[in-house]
C-alpha positions as YAML, in Angstrom:
chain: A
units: angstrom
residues:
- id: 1
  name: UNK
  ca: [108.99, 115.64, 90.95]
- id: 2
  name: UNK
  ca: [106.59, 116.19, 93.56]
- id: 3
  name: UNK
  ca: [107.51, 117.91, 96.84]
- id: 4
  name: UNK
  ca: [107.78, 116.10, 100.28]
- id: 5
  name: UNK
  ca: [105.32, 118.22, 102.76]
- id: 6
  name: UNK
  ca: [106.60, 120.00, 105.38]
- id: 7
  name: UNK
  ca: [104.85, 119.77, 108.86]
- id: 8
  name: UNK
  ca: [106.54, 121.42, 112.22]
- id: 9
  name: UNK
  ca: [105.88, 121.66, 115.30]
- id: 10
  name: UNK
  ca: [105.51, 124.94, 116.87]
- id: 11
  name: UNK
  ca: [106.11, 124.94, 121.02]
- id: 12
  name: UNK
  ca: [104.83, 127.65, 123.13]
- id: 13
  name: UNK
  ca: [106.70, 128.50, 126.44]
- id: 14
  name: UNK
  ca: [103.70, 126.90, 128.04]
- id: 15
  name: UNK
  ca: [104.61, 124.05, 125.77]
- id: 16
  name: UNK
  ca: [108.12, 123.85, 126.66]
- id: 17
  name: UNK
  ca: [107.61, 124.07, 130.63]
- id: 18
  name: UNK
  ca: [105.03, 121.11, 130.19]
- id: 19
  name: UNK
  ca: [107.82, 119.17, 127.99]
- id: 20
  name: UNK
  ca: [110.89, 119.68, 131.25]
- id: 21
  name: UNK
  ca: [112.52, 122.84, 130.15]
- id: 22
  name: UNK
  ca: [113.23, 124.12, 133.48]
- id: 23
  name: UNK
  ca: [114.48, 120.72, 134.94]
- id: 24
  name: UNK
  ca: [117.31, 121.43, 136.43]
- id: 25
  name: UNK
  ca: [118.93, 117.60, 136.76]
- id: 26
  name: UNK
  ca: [118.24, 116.83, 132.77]
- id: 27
  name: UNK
  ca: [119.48, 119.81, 131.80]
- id: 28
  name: UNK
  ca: [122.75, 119.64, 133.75]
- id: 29
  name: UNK
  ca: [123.24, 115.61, 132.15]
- id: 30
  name: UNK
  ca: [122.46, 117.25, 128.36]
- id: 31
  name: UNK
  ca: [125.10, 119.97, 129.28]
- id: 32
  name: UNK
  ca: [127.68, 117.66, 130.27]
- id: 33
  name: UNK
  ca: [127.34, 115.18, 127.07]
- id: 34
  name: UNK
  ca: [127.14, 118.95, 124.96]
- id: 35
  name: UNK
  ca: [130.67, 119.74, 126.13]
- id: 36
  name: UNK
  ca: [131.74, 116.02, 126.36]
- id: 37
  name: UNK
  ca: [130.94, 116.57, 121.98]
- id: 38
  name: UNK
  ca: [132.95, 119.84, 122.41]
- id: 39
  name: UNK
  ca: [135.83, 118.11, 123.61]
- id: 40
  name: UNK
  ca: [135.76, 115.67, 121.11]
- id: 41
  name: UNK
  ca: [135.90, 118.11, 117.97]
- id: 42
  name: UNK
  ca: [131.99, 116.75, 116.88]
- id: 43
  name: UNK
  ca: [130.53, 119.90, 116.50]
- id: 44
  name: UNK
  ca: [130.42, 123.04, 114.02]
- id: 45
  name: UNK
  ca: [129.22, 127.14, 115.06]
- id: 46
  name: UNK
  ca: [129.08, 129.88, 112.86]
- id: 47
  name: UNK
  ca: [132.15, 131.76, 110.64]
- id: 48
  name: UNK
  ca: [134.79, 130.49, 108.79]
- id: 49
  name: UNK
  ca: [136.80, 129.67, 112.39]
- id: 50
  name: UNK
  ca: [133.58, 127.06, 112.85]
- id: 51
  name: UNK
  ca: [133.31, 128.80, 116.61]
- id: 52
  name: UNK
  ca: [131.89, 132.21, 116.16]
- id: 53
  name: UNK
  ca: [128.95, 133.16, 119.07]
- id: 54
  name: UNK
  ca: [127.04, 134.05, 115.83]
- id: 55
  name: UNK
  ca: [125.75, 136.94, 113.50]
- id: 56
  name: UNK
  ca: [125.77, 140.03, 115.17]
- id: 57
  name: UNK
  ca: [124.18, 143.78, 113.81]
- id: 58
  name: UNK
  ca: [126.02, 146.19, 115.13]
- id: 59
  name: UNK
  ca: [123.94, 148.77, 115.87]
- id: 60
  name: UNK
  ca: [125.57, 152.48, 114.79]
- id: 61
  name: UNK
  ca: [125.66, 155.22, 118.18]
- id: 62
  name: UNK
  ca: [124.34, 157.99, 115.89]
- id: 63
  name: UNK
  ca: [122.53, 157.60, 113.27]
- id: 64
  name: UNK
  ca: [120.82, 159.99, 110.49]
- id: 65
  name: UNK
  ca: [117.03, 158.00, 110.61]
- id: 66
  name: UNK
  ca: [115.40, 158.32, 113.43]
- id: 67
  name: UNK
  ca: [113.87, 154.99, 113.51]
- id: 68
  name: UNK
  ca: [116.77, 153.05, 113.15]
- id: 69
  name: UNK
  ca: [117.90, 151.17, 116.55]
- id: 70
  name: UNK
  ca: [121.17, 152.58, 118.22]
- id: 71
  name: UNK
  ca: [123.52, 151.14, 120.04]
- id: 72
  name: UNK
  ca: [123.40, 150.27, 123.68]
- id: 73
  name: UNK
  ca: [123.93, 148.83, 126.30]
- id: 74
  name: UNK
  ca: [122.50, 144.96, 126.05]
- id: 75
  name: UNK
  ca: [121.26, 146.17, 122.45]
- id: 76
  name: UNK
  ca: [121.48, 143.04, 120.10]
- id: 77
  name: UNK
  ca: [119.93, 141.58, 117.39]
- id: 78
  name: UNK
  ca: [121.62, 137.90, 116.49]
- id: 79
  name: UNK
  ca: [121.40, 134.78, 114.91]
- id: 80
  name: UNK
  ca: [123.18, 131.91, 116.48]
- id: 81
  name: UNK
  ca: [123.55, 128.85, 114.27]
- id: 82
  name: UNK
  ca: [125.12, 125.64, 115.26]
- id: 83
  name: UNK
  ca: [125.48, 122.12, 114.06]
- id: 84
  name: UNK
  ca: [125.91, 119.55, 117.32]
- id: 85
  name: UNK
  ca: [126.76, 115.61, 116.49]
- id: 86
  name: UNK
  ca: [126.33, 112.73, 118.82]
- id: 87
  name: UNK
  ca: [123.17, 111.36, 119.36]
- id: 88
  name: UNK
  ca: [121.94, 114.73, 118.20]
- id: 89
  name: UNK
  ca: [122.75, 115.19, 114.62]
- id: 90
  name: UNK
  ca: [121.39, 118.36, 114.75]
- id: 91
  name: UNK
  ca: [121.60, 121.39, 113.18]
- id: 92
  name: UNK
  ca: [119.72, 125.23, 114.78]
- id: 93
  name: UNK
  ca: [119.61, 128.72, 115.45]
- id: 94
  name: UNK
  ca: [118.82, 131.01, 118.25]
- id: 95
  name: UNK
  ca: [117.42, 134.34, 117.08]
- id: 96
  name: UNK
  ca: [118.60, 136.77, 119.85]
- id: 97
  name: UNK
  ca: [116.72, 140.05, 120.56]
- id: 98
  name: UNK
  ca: [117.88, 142.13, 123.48]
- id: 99
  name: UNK
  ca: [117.48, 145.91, 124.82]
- id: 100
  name: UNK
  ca: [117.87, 146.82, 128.54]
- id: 101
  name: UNK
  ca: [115.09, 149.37, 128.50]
- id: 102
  name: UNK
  ca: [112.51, 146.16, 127.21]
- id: 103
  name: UNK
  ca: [111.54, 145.71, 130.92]
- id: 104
  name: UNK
  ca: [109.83, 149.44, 130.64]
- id: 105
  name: UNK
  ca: [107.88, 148.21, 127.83]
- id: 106
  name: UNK
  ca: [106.83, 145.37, 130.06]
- id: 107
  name: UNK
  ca: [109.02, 142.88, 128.19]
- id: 108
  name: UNK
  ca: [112.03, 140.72, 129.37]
- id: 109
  name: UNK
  ca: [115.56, 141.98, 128.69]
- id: 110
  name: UNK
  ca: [115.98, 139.39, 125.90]
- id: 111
  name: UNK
  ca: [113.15, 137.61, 123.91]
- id: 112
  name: UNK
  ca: [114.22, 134.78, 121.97]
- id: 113
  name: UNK
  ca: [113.11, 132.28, 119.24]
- id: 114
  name: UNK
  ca: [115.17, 128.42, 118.63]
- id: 115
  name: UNK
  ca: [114.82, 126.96, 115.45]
- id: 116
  name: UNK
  ca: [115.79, 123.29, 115.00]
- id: 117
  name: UNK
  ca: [116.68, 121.66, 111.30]
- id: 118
  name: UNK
  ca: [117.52, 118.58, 109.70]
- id: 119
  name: UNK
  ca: [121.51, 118.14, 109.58]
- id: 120
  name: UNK
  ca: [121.18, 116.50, 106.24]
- id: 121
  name: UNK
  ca: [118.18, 118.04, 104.34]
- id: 122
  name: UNK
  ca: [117.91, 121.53, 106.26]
- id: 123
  name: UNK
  ca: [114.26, 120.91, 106.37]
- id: 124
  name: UNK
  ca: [112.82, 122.86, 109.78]
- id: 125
  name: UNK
  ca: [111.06, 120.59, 112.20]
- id: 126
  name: UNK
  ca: [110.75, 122.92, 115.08]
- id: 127
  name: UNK
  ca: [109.75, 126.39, 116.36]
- id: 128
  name: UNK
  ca: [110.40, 126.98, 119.85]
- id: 129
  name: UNK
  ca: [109.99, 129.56, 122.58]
- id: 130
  name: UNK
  ca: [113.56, 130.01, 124.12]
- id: 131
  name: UNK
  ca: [113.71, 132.33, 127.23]
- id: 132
  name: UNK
  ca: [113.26, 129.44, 129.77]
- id: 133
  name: UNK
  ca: [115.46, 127.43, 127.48]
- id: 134
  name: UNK
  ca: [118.15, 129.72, 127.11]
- id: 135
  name: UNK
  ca: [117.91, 130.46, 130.97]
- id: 136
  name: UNK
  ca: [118.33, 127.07, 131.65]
- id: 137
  name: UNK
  ca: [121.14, 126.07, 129.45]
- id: 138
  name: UNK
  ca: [123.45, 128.77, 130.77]
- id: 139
  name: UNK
  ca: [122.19, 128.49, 134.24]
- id: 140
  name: UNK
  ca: [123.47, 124.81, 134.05]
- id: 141
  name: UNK
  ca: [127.28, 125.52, 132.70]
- id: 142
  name: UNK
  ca: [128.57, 126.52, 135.47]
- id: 143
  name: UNK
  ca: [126.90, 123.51, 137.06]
- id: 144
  name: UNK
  ca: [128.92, 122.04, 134.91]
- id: 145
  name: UNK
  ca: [131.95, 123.50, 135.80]
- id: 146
  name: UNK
  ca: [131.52, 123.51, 139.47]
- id: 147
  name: UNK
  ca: [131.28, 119.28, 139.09]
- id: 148
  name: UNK
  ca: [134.97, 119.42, 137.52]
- id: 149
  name: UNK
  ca: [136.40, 122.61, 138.36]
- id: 150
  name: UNK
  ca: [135.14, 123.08, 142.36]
- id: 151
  name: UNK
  ca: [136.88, 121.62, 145.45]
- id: 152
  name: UNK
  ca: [136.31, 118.28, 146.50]
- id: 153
  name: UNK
  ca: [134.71, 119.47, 149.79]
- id: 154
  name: UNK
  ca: [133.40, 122.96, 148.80]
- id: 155
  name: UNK
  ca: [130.75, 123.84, 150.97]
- id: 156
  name: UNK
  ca: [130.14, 127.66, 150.64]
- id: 157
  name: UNK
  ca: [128.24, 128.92, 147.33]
- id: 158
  name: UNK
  ca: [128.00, 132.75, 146.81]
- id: 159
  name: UNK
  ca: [125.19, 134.57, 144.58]
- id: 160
  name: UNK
  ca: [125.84, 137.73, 143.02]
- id: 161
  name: UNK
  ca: [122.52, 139.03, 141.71]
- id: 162
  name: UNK
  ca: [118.67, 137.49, 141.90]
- id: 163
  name: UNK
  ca: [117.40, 137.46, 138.24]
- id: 164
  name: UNK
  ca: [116.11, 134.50, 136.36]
- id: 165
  name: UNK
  ca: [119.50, 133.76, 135.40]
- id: 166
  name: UNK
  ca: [121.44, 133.83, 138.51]
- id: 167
  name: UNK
  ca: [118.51, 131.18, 139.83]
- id: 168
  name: UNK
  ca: [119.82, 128.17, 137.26]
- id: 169
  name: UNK
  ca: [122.90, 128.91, 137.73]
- id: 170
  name: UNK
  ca: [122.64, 128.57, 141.51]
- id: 171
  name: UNK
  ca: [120.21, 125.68, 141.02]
- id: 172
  name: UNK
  ca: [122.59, 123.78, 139.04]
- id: 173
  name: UNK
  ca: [125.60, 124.51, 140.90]
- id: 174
  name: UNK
  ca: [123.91, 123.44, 143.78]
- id: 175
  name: UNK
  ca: [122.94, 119.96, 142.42]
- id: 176
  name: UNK
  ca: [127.02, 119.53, 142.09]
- id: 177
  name: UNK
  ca: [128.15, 120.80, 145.27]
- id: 178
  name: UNK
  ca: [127.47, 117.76, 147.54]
- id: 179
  name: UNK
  ca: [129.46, 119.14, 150.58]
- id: 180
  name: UNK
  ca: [127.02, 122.21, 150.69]
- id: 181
  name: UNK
  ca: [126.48, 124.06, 154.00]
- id: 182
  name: UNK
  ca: [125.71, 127.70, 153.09]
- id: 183
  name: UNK
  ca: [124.56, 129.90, 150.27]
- id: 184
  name: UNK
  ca: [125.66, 134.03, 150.65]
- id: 185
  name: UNK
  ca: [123.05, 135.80, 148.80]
- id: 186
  name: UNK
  ca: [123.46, 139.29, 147.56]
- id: 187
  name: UNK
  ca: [121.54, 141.53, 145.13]
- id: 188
  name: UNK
  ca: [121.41, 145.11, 145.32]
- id: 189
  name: UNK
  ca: [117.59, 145.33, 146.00]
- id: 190
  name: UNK
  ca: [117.67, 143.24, 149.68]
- id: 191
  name: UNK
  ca: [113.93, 142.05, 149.05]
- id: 192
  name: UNK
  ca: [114.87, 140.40, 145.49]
- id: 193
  name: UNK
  ca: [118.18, 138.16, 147.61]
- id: 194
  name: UNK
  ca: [115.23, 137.35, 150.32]
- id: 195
  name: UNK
  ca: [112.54, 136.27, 147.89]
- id: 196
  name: UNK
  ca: [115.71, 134.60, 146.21]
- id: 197
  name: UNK
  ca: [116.57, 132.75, 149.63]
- id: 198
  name: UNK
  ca: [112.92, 131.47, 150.33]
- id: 199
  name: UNK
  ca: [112.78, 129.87, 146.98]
- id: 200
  name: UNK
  ca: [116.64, 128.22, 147.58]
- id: 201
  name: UNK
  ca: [115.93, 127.41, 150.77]
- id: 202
  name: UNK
  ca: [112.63, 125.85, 150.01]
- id: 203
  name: UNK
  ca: [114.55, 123.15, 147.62]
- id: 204
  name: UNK
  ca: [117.78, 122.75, 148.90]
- id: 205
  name: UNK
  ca: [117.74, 123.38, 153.02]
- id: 206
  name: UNK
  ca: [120.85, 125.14, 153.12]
- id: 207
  name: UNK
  ca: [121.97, 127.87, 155.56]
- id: 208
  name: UNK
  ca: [120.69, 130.85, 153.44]
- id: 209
  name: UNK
  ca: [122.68, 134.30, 154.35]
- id: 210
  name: UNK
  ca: [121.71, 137.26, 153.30]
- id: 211
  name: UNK
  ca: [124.82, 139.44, 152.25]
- id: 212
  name: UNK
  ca: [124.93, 143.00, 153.37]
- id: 213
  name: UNK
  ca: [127.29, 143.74, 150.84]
- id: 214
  name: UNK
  ca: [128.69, 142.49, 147.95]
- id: 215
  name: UNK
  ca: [132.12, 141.80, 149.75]
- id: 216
  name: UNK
  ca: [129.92, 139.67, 152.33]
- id: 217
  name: UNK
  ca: [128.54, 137.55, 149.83]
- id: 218
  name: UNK
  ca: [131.98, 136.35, 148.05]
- id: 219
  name: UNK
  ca: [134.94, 136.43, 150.50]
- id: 220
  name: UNK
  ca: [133.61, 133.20, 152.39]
- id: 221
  name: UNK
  ca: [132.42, 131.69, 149.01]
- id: 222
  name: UNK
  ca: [133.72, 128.29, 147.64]
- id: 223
  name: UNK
  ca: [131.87, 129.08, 144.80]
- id: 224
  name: UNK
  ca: [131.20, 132.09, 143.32]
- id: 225
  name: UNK
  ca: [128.25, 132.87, 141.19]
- id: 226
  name: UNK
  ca: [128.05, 136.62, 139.42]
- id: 227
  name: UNK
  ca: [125.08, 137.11, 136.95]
- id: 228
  name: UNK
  ca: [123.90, 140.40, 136.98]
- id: 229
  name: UNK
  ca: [122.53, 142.66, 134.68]
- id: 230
  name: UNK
  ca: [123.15, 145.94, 133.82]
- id: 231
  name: UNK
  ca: [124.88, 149.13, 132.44]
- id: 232
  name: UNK
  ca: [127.90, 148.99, 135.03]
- id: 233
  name: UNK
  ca: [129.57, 145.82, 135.39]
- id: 234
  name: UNK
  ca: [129.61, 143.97, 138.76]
- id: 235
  name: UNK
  ca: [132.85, 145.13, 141.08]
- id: 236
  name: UNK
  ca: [134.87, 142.17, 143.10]
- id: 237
  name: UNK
  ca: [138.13, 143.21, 144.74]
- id: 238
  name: UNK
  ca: [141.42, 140.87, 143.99]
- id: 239
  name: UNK
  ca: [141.24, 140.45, 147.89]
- id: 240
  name: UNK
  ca: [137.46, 139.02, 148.24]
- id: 241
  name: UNK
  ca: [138.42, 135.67, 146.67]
- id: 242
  name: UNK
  ca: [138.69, 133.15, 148.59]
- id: 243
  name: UNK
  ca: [141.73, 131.02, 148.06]
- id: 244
  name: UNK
  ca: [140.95, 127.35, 145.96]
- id: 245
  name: UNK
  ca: [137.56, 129.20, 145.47]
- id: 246
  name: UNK
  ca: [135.91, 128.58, 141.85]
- id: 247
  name: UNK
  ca: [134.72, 131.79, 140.66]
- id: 248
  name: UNK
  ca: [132.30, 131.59, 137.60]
- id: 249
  name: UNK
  ca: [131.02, 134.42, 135.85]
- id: 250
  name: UNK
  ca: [127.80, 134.64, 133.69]
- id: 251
  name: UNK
  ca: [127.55, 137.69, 132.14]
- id: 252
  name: UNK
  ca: [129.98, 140.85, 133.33]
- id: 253
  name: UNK
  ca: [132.34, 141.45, 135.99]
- id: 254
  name: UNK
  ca: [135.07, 143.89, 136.94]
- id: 255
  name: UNK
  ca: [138.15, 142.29, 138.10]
- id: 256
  name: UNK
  ca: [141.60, 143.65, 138.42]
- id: 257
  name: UNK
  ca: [143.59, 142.66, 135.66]
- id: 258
  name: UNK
  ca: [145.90, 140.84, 138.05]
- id: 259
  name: UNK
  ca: [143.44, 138.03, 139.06]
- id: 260
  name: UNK
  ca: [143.50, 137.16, 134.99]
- id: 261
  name: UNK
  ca: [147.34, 137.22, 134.77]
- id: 262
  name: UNK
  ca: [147.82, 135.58, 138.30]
- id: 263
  name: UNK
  ca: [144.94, 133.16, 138.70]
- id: 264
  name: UNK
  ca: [143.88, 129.89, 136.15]
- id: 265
  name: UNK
  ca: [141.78, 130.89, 133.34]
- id: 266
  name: UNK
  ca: [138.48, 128.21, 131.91]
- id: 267
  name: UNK
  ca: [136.23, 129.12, 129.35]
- id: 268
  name: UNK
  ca: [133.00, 127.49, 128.34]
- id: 269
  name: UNK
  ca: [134.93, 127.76, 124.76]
- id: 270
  name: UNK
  ca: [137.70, 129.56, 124.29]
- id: 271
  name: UNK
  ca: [137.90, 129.41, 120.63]
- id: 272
  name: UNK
  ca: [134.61, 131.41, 120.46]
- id: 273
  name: UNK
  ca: [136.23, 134.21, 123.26]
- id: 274
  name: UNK
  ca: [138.79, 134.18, 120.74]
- id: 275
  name: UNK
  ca: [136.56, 134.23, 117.50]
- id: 276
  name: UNK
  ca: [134.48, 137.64, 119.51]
- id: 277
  name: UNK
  ca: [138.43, 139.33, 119.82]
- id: 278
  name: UNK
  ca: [138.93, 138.77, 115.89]
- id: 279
  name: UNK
  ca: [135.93, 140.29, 115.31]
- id: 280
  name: UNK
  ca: [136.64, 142.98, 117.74]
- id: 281
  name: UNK
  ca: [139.59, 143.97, 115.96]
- id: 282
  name: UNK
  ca: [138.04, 143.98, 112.55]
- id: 283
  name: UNK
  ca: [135.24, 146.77, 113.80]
- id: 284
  name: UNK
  ca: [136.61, 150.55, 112.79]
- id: 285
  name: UNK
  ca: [136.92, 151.43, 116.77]
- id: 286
  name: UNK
  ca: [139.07, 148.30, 117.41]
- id: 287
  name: UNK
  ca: [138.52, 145.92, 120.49]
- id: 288
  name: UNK
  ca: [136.73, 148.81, 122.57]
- id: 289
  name: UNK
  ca: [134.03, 148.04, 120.45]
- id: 290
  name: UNK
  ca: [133.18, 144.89, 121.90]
- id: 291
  name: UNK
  ca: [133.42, 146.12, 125.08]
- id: 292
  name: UNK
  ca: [129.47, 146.21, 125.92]
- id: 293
  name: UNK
  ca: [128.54, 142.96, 125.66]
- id: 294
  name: UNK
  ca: [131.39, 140.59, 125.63]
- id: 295
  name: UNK
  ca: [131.57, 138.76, 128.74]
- id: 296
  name: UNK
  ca: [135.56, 138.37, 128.32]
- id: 297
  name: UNK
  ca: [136.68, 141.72, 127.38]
- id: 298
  name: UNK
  ca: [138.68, 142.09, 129.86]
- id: 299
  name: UNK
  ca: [140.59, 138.99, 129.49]
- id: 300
  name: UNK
  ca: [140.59, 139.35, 125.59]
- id: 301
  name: UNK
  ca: [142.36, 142.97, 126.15]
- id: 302
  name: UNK
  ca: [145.40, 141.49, 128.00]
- id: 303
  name: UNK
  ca: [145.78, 138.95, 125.48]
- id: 304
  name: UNK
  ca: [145.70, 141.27, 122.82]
- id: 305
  name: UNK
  ca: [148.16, 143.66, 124.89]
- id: 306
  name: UNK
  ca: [150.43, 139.79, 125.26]
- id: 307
  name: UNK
  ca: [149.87, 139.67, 128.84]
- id: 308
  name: UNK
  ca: [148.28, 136.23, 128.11]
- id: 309
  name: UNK
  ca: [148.64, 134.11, 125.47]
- id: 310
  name: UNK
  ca: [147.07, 130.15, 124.41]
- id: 311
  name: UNK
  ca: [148.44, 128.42, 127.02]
- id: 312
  name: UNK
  ca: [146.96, 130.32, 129.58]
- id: 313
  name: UNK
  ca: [143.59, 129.54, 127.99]
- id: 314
  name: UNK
  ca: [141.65, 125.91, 128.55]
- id: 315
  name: UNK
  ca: [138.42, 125.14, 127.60]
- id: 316
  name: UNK
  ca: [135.54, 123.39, 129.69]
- id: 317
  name: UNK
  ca: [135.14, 121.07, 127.09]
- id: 318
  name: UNK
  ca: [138.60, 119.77, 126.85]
- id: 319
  name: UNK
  ca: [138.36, 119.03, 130.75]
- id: 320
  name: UNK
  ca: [135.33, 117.01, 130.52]
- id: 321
  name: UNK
  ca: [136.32, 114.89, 127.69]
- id: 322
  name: UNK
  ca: [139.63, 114.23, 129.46]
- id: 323
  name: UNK
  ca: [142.18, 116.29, 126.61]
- id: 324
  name: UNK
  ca: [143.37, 118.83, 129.92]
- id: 325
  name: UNK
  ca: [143.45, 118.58, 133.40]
- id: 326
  name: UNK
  ca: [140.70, 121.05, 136.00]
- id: 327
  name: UNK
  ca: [141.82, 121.88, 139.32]
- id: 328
  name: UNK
  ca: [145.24, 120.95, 140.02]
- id: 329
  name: UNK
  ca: [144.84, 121.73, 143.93]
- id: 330
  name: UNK
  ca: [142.97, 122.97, 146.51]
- id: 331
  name: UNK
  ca: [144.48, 126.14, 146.47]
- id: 332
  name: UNK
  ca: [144.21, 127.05, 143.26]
- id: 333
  name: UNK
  ca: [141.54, 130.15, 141.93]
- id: 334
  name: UNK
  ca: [140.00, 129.22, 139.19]
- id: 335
  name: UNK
  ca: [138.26, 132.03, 137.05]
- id: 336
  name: UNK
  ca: [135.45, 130.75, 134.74]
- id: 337
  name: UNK
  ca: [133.95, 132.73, 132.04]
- id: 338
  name: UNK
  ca: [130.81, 131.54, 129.81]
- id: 339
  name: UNK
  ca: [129.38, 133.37, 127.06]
- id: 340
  name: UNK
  ca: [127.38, 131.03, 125.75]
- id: 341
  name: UNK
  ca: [127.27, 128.57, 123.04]
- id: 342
  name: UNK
  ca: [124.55, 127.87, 120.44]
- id: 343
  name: UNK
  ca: [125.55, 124.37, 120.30]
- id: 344
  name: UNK
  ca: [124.11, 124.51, 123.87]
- id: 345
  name: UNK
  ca: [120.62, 125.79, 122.52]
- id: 346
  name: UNK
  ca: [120.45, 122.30, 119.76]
- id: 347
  name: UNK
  ca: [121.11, 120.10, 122.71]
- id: 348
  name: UNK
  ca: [118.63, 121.15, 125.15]
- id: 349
  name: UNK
  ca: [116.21, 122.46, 122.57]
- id: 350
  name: UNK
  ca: [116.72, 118.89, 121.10]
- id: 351
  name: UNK
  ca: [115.77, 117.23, 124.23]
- id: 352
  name: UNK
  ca: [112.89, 119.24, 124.77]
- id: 353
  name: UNK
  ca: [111.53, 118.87, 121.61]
- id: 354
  name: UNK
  ca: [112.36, 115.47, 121.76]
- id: 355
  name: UNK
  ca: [110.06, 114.90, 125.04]
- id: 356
  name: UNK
  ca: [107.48, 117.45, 123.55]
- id: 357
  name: UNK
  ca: [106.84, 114.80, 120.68]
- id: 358
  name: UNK
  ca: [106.78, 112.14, 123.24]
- id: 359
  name: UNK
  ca: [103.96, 113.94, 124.86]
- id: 360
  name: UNK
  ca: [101.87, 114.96, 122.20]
- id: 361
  name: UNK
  ca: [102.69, 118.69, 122.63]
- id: 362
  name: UNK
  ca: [103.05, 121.43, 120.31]
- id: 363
  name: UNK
  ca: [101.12, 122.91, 117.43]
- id: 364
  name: UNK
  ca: [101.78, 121.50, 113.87]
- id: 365
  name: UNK
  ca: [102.57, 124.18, 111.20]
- id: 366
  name: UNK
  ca: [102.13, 123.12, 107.57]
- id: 367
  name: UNK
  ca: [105.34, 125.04, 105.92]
- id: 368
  name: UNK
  ca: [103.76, 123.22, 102.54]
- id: 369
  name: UNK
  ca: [101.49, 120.83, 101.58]
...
């Protein structure tokens, strides 16, 4: 029997900023529906527990050839596979490369590839350039959250760091915070929070304060928004938070173990936090090893120790399709952790891809003739 050919398209970053990737209001809608899916059960991610983050390497700290990559700080190399139903019926993977030190090599901290298939035949039918993709998609969960998590009449956002990521997540939480007066903006290098301000202020025209500390930018703050990179995780005293404030948390952050046990605990999925402890535990060091680069750590430590178990636990898309309740009051601190879900990369990749055909972009690969 003959063979079907096998054209895909191939889209460029320039491709994928011409085809919407960094629109901020789209992106936020696609999110919603992607955990609205979550919520409903239709959706599969890696490992046997059908919510693993993915297929890690784990890098050795020593190691006998000298070109071999060690471990580090921010040092991955992933694939992140994911089927999402729906209207999307579609399956993908996100091939994850990340070192700290790439910046010294002129290079972002992460460079990353999305790869969308055919649910039914596996066939590819996409090749995509991800970094502004993958920005955006986590940039717009906790937009996401702050539209069912936040006060009613929240009006104070606080930034904690002024990368790429921190500016859709602030973007996004700002298109759900209606009541918004003022944005506290801290990073540690003041000119990055004042180039970070013009931009804001530019789109949004808030009251833009520049923090003098990180204790400045949080203790007045609604909303909380800490994504920051780096070998030491961010700080944030049990006594900054503000009370009924909605802190979310993109990346690391060093809490006191108290604001876990005391506060209400939402996870973009809590099955995969979970799925990252089992594998923890299977490593030869134990759970410390995960301790780099798992955005939860903290909170998976306690529960290991049984100083929080399931019920403590609720995940983002079980409040959005309507399964658990959000914010119960006004006074209640709600701690929000998101570590990022490939089914997140099929959706907006989808989309993209989706509008890229619409347009005519993209460069057609023949896989076979």
């Amino acid at each position: 029997m003959d063979r079907k050919a096998i054209d895909l398209v191939f889209l460029s970053e320039k491709d994928m900023i011409e085809s919407g990737v960094q629109d901020t209001k789209k992106c936020l809608a696609v999110m919603e529906e992607t955990f609205r899916l979550l919520g409903e059960g239709d959706y599969i991610m890696g490992g046997p527990n059908e919510n693993s983050h993915g297929s890690l390497l784990w890098f050795p700290e020593r190691s006998p050839f000298p070109k071999m990559p060690i471990a580090g700080p921010d040092r991955r190399y992933m694939a992140m596979p994911a089927y999402l139903g729906g209207r999307f019926n579609m399956t993908g993977v996100k091939w994850y490369g990340s070192n700290i030190k790439n910046p010294e090599k002129g290079l972002p901290r992460s460079v990353l590839l999305v790869c969308l298939n055919d649910a039914d035949t596996g066939e590819p039918l996409a090749i995509m350039s991800a970094n502004l993709l993958s920005a955006m998609r986590t940039g717009c969960v906790p937009g996401v959250a702050t539209k069912y998590l936040a006060r009613k009449n929240a009006k104070t956002l606080g930034i904690v760091g002024c990368g790429v990521m921190n500016k859709a997540c602030s973007k996004a939480i700002l298109e759900n915070l209606p009541w918004g007066e003022k944005v506290y903006i801290y990073d540690i290098v003041r000119q990055n929070a004042e180039r970070f301000a013009s931009e804001l202020s530019e789109e949004y025209g808030l009251e833009m304060i520049i923090a003098e500390n990180l204790e400045a930018a949080i203790i007045d703050s609604d909303v909380v928004s800490i994504a920051a990179s780096g070998a030491v995780a961010v700080k944030v005293e049990k006594d900054w938070l503000k009370k009924g404030c909605l802190f979310t948390v993109t990346g690391h952050v060093d809490l006191e173990d108290s604001c876990y046990i005391e506060n209400k605990l939402i996870f973009d999925d809590w099955k995969m936090h979970k799925a990252w402890l089992e594998e923890g535990l299977m490593h030869e060091k134990g759970i410390i090893s995960i301790s780099k680069w798992v955005p939860s750590y903290q909170i998976l430590k306690l529960y290991d120790d049984g100083l929080l178990t399931d019920d403590r636990m609720v995940s983002l898309g079980d409040v959005v399709f309507g399964k658990e309740p959000g914010r119960k009051n006004d006074e209640e601190i709600i701690i929000f952790s998101a570590g990022g879900l490939p089914v997140e990369d099929v959706s907006w990749g989808y989309s993209v891809y989706q509008e890229a055909l619409a347009k005519g972009l993209g460069q057609k690969l023949a896989l076979w003739g």
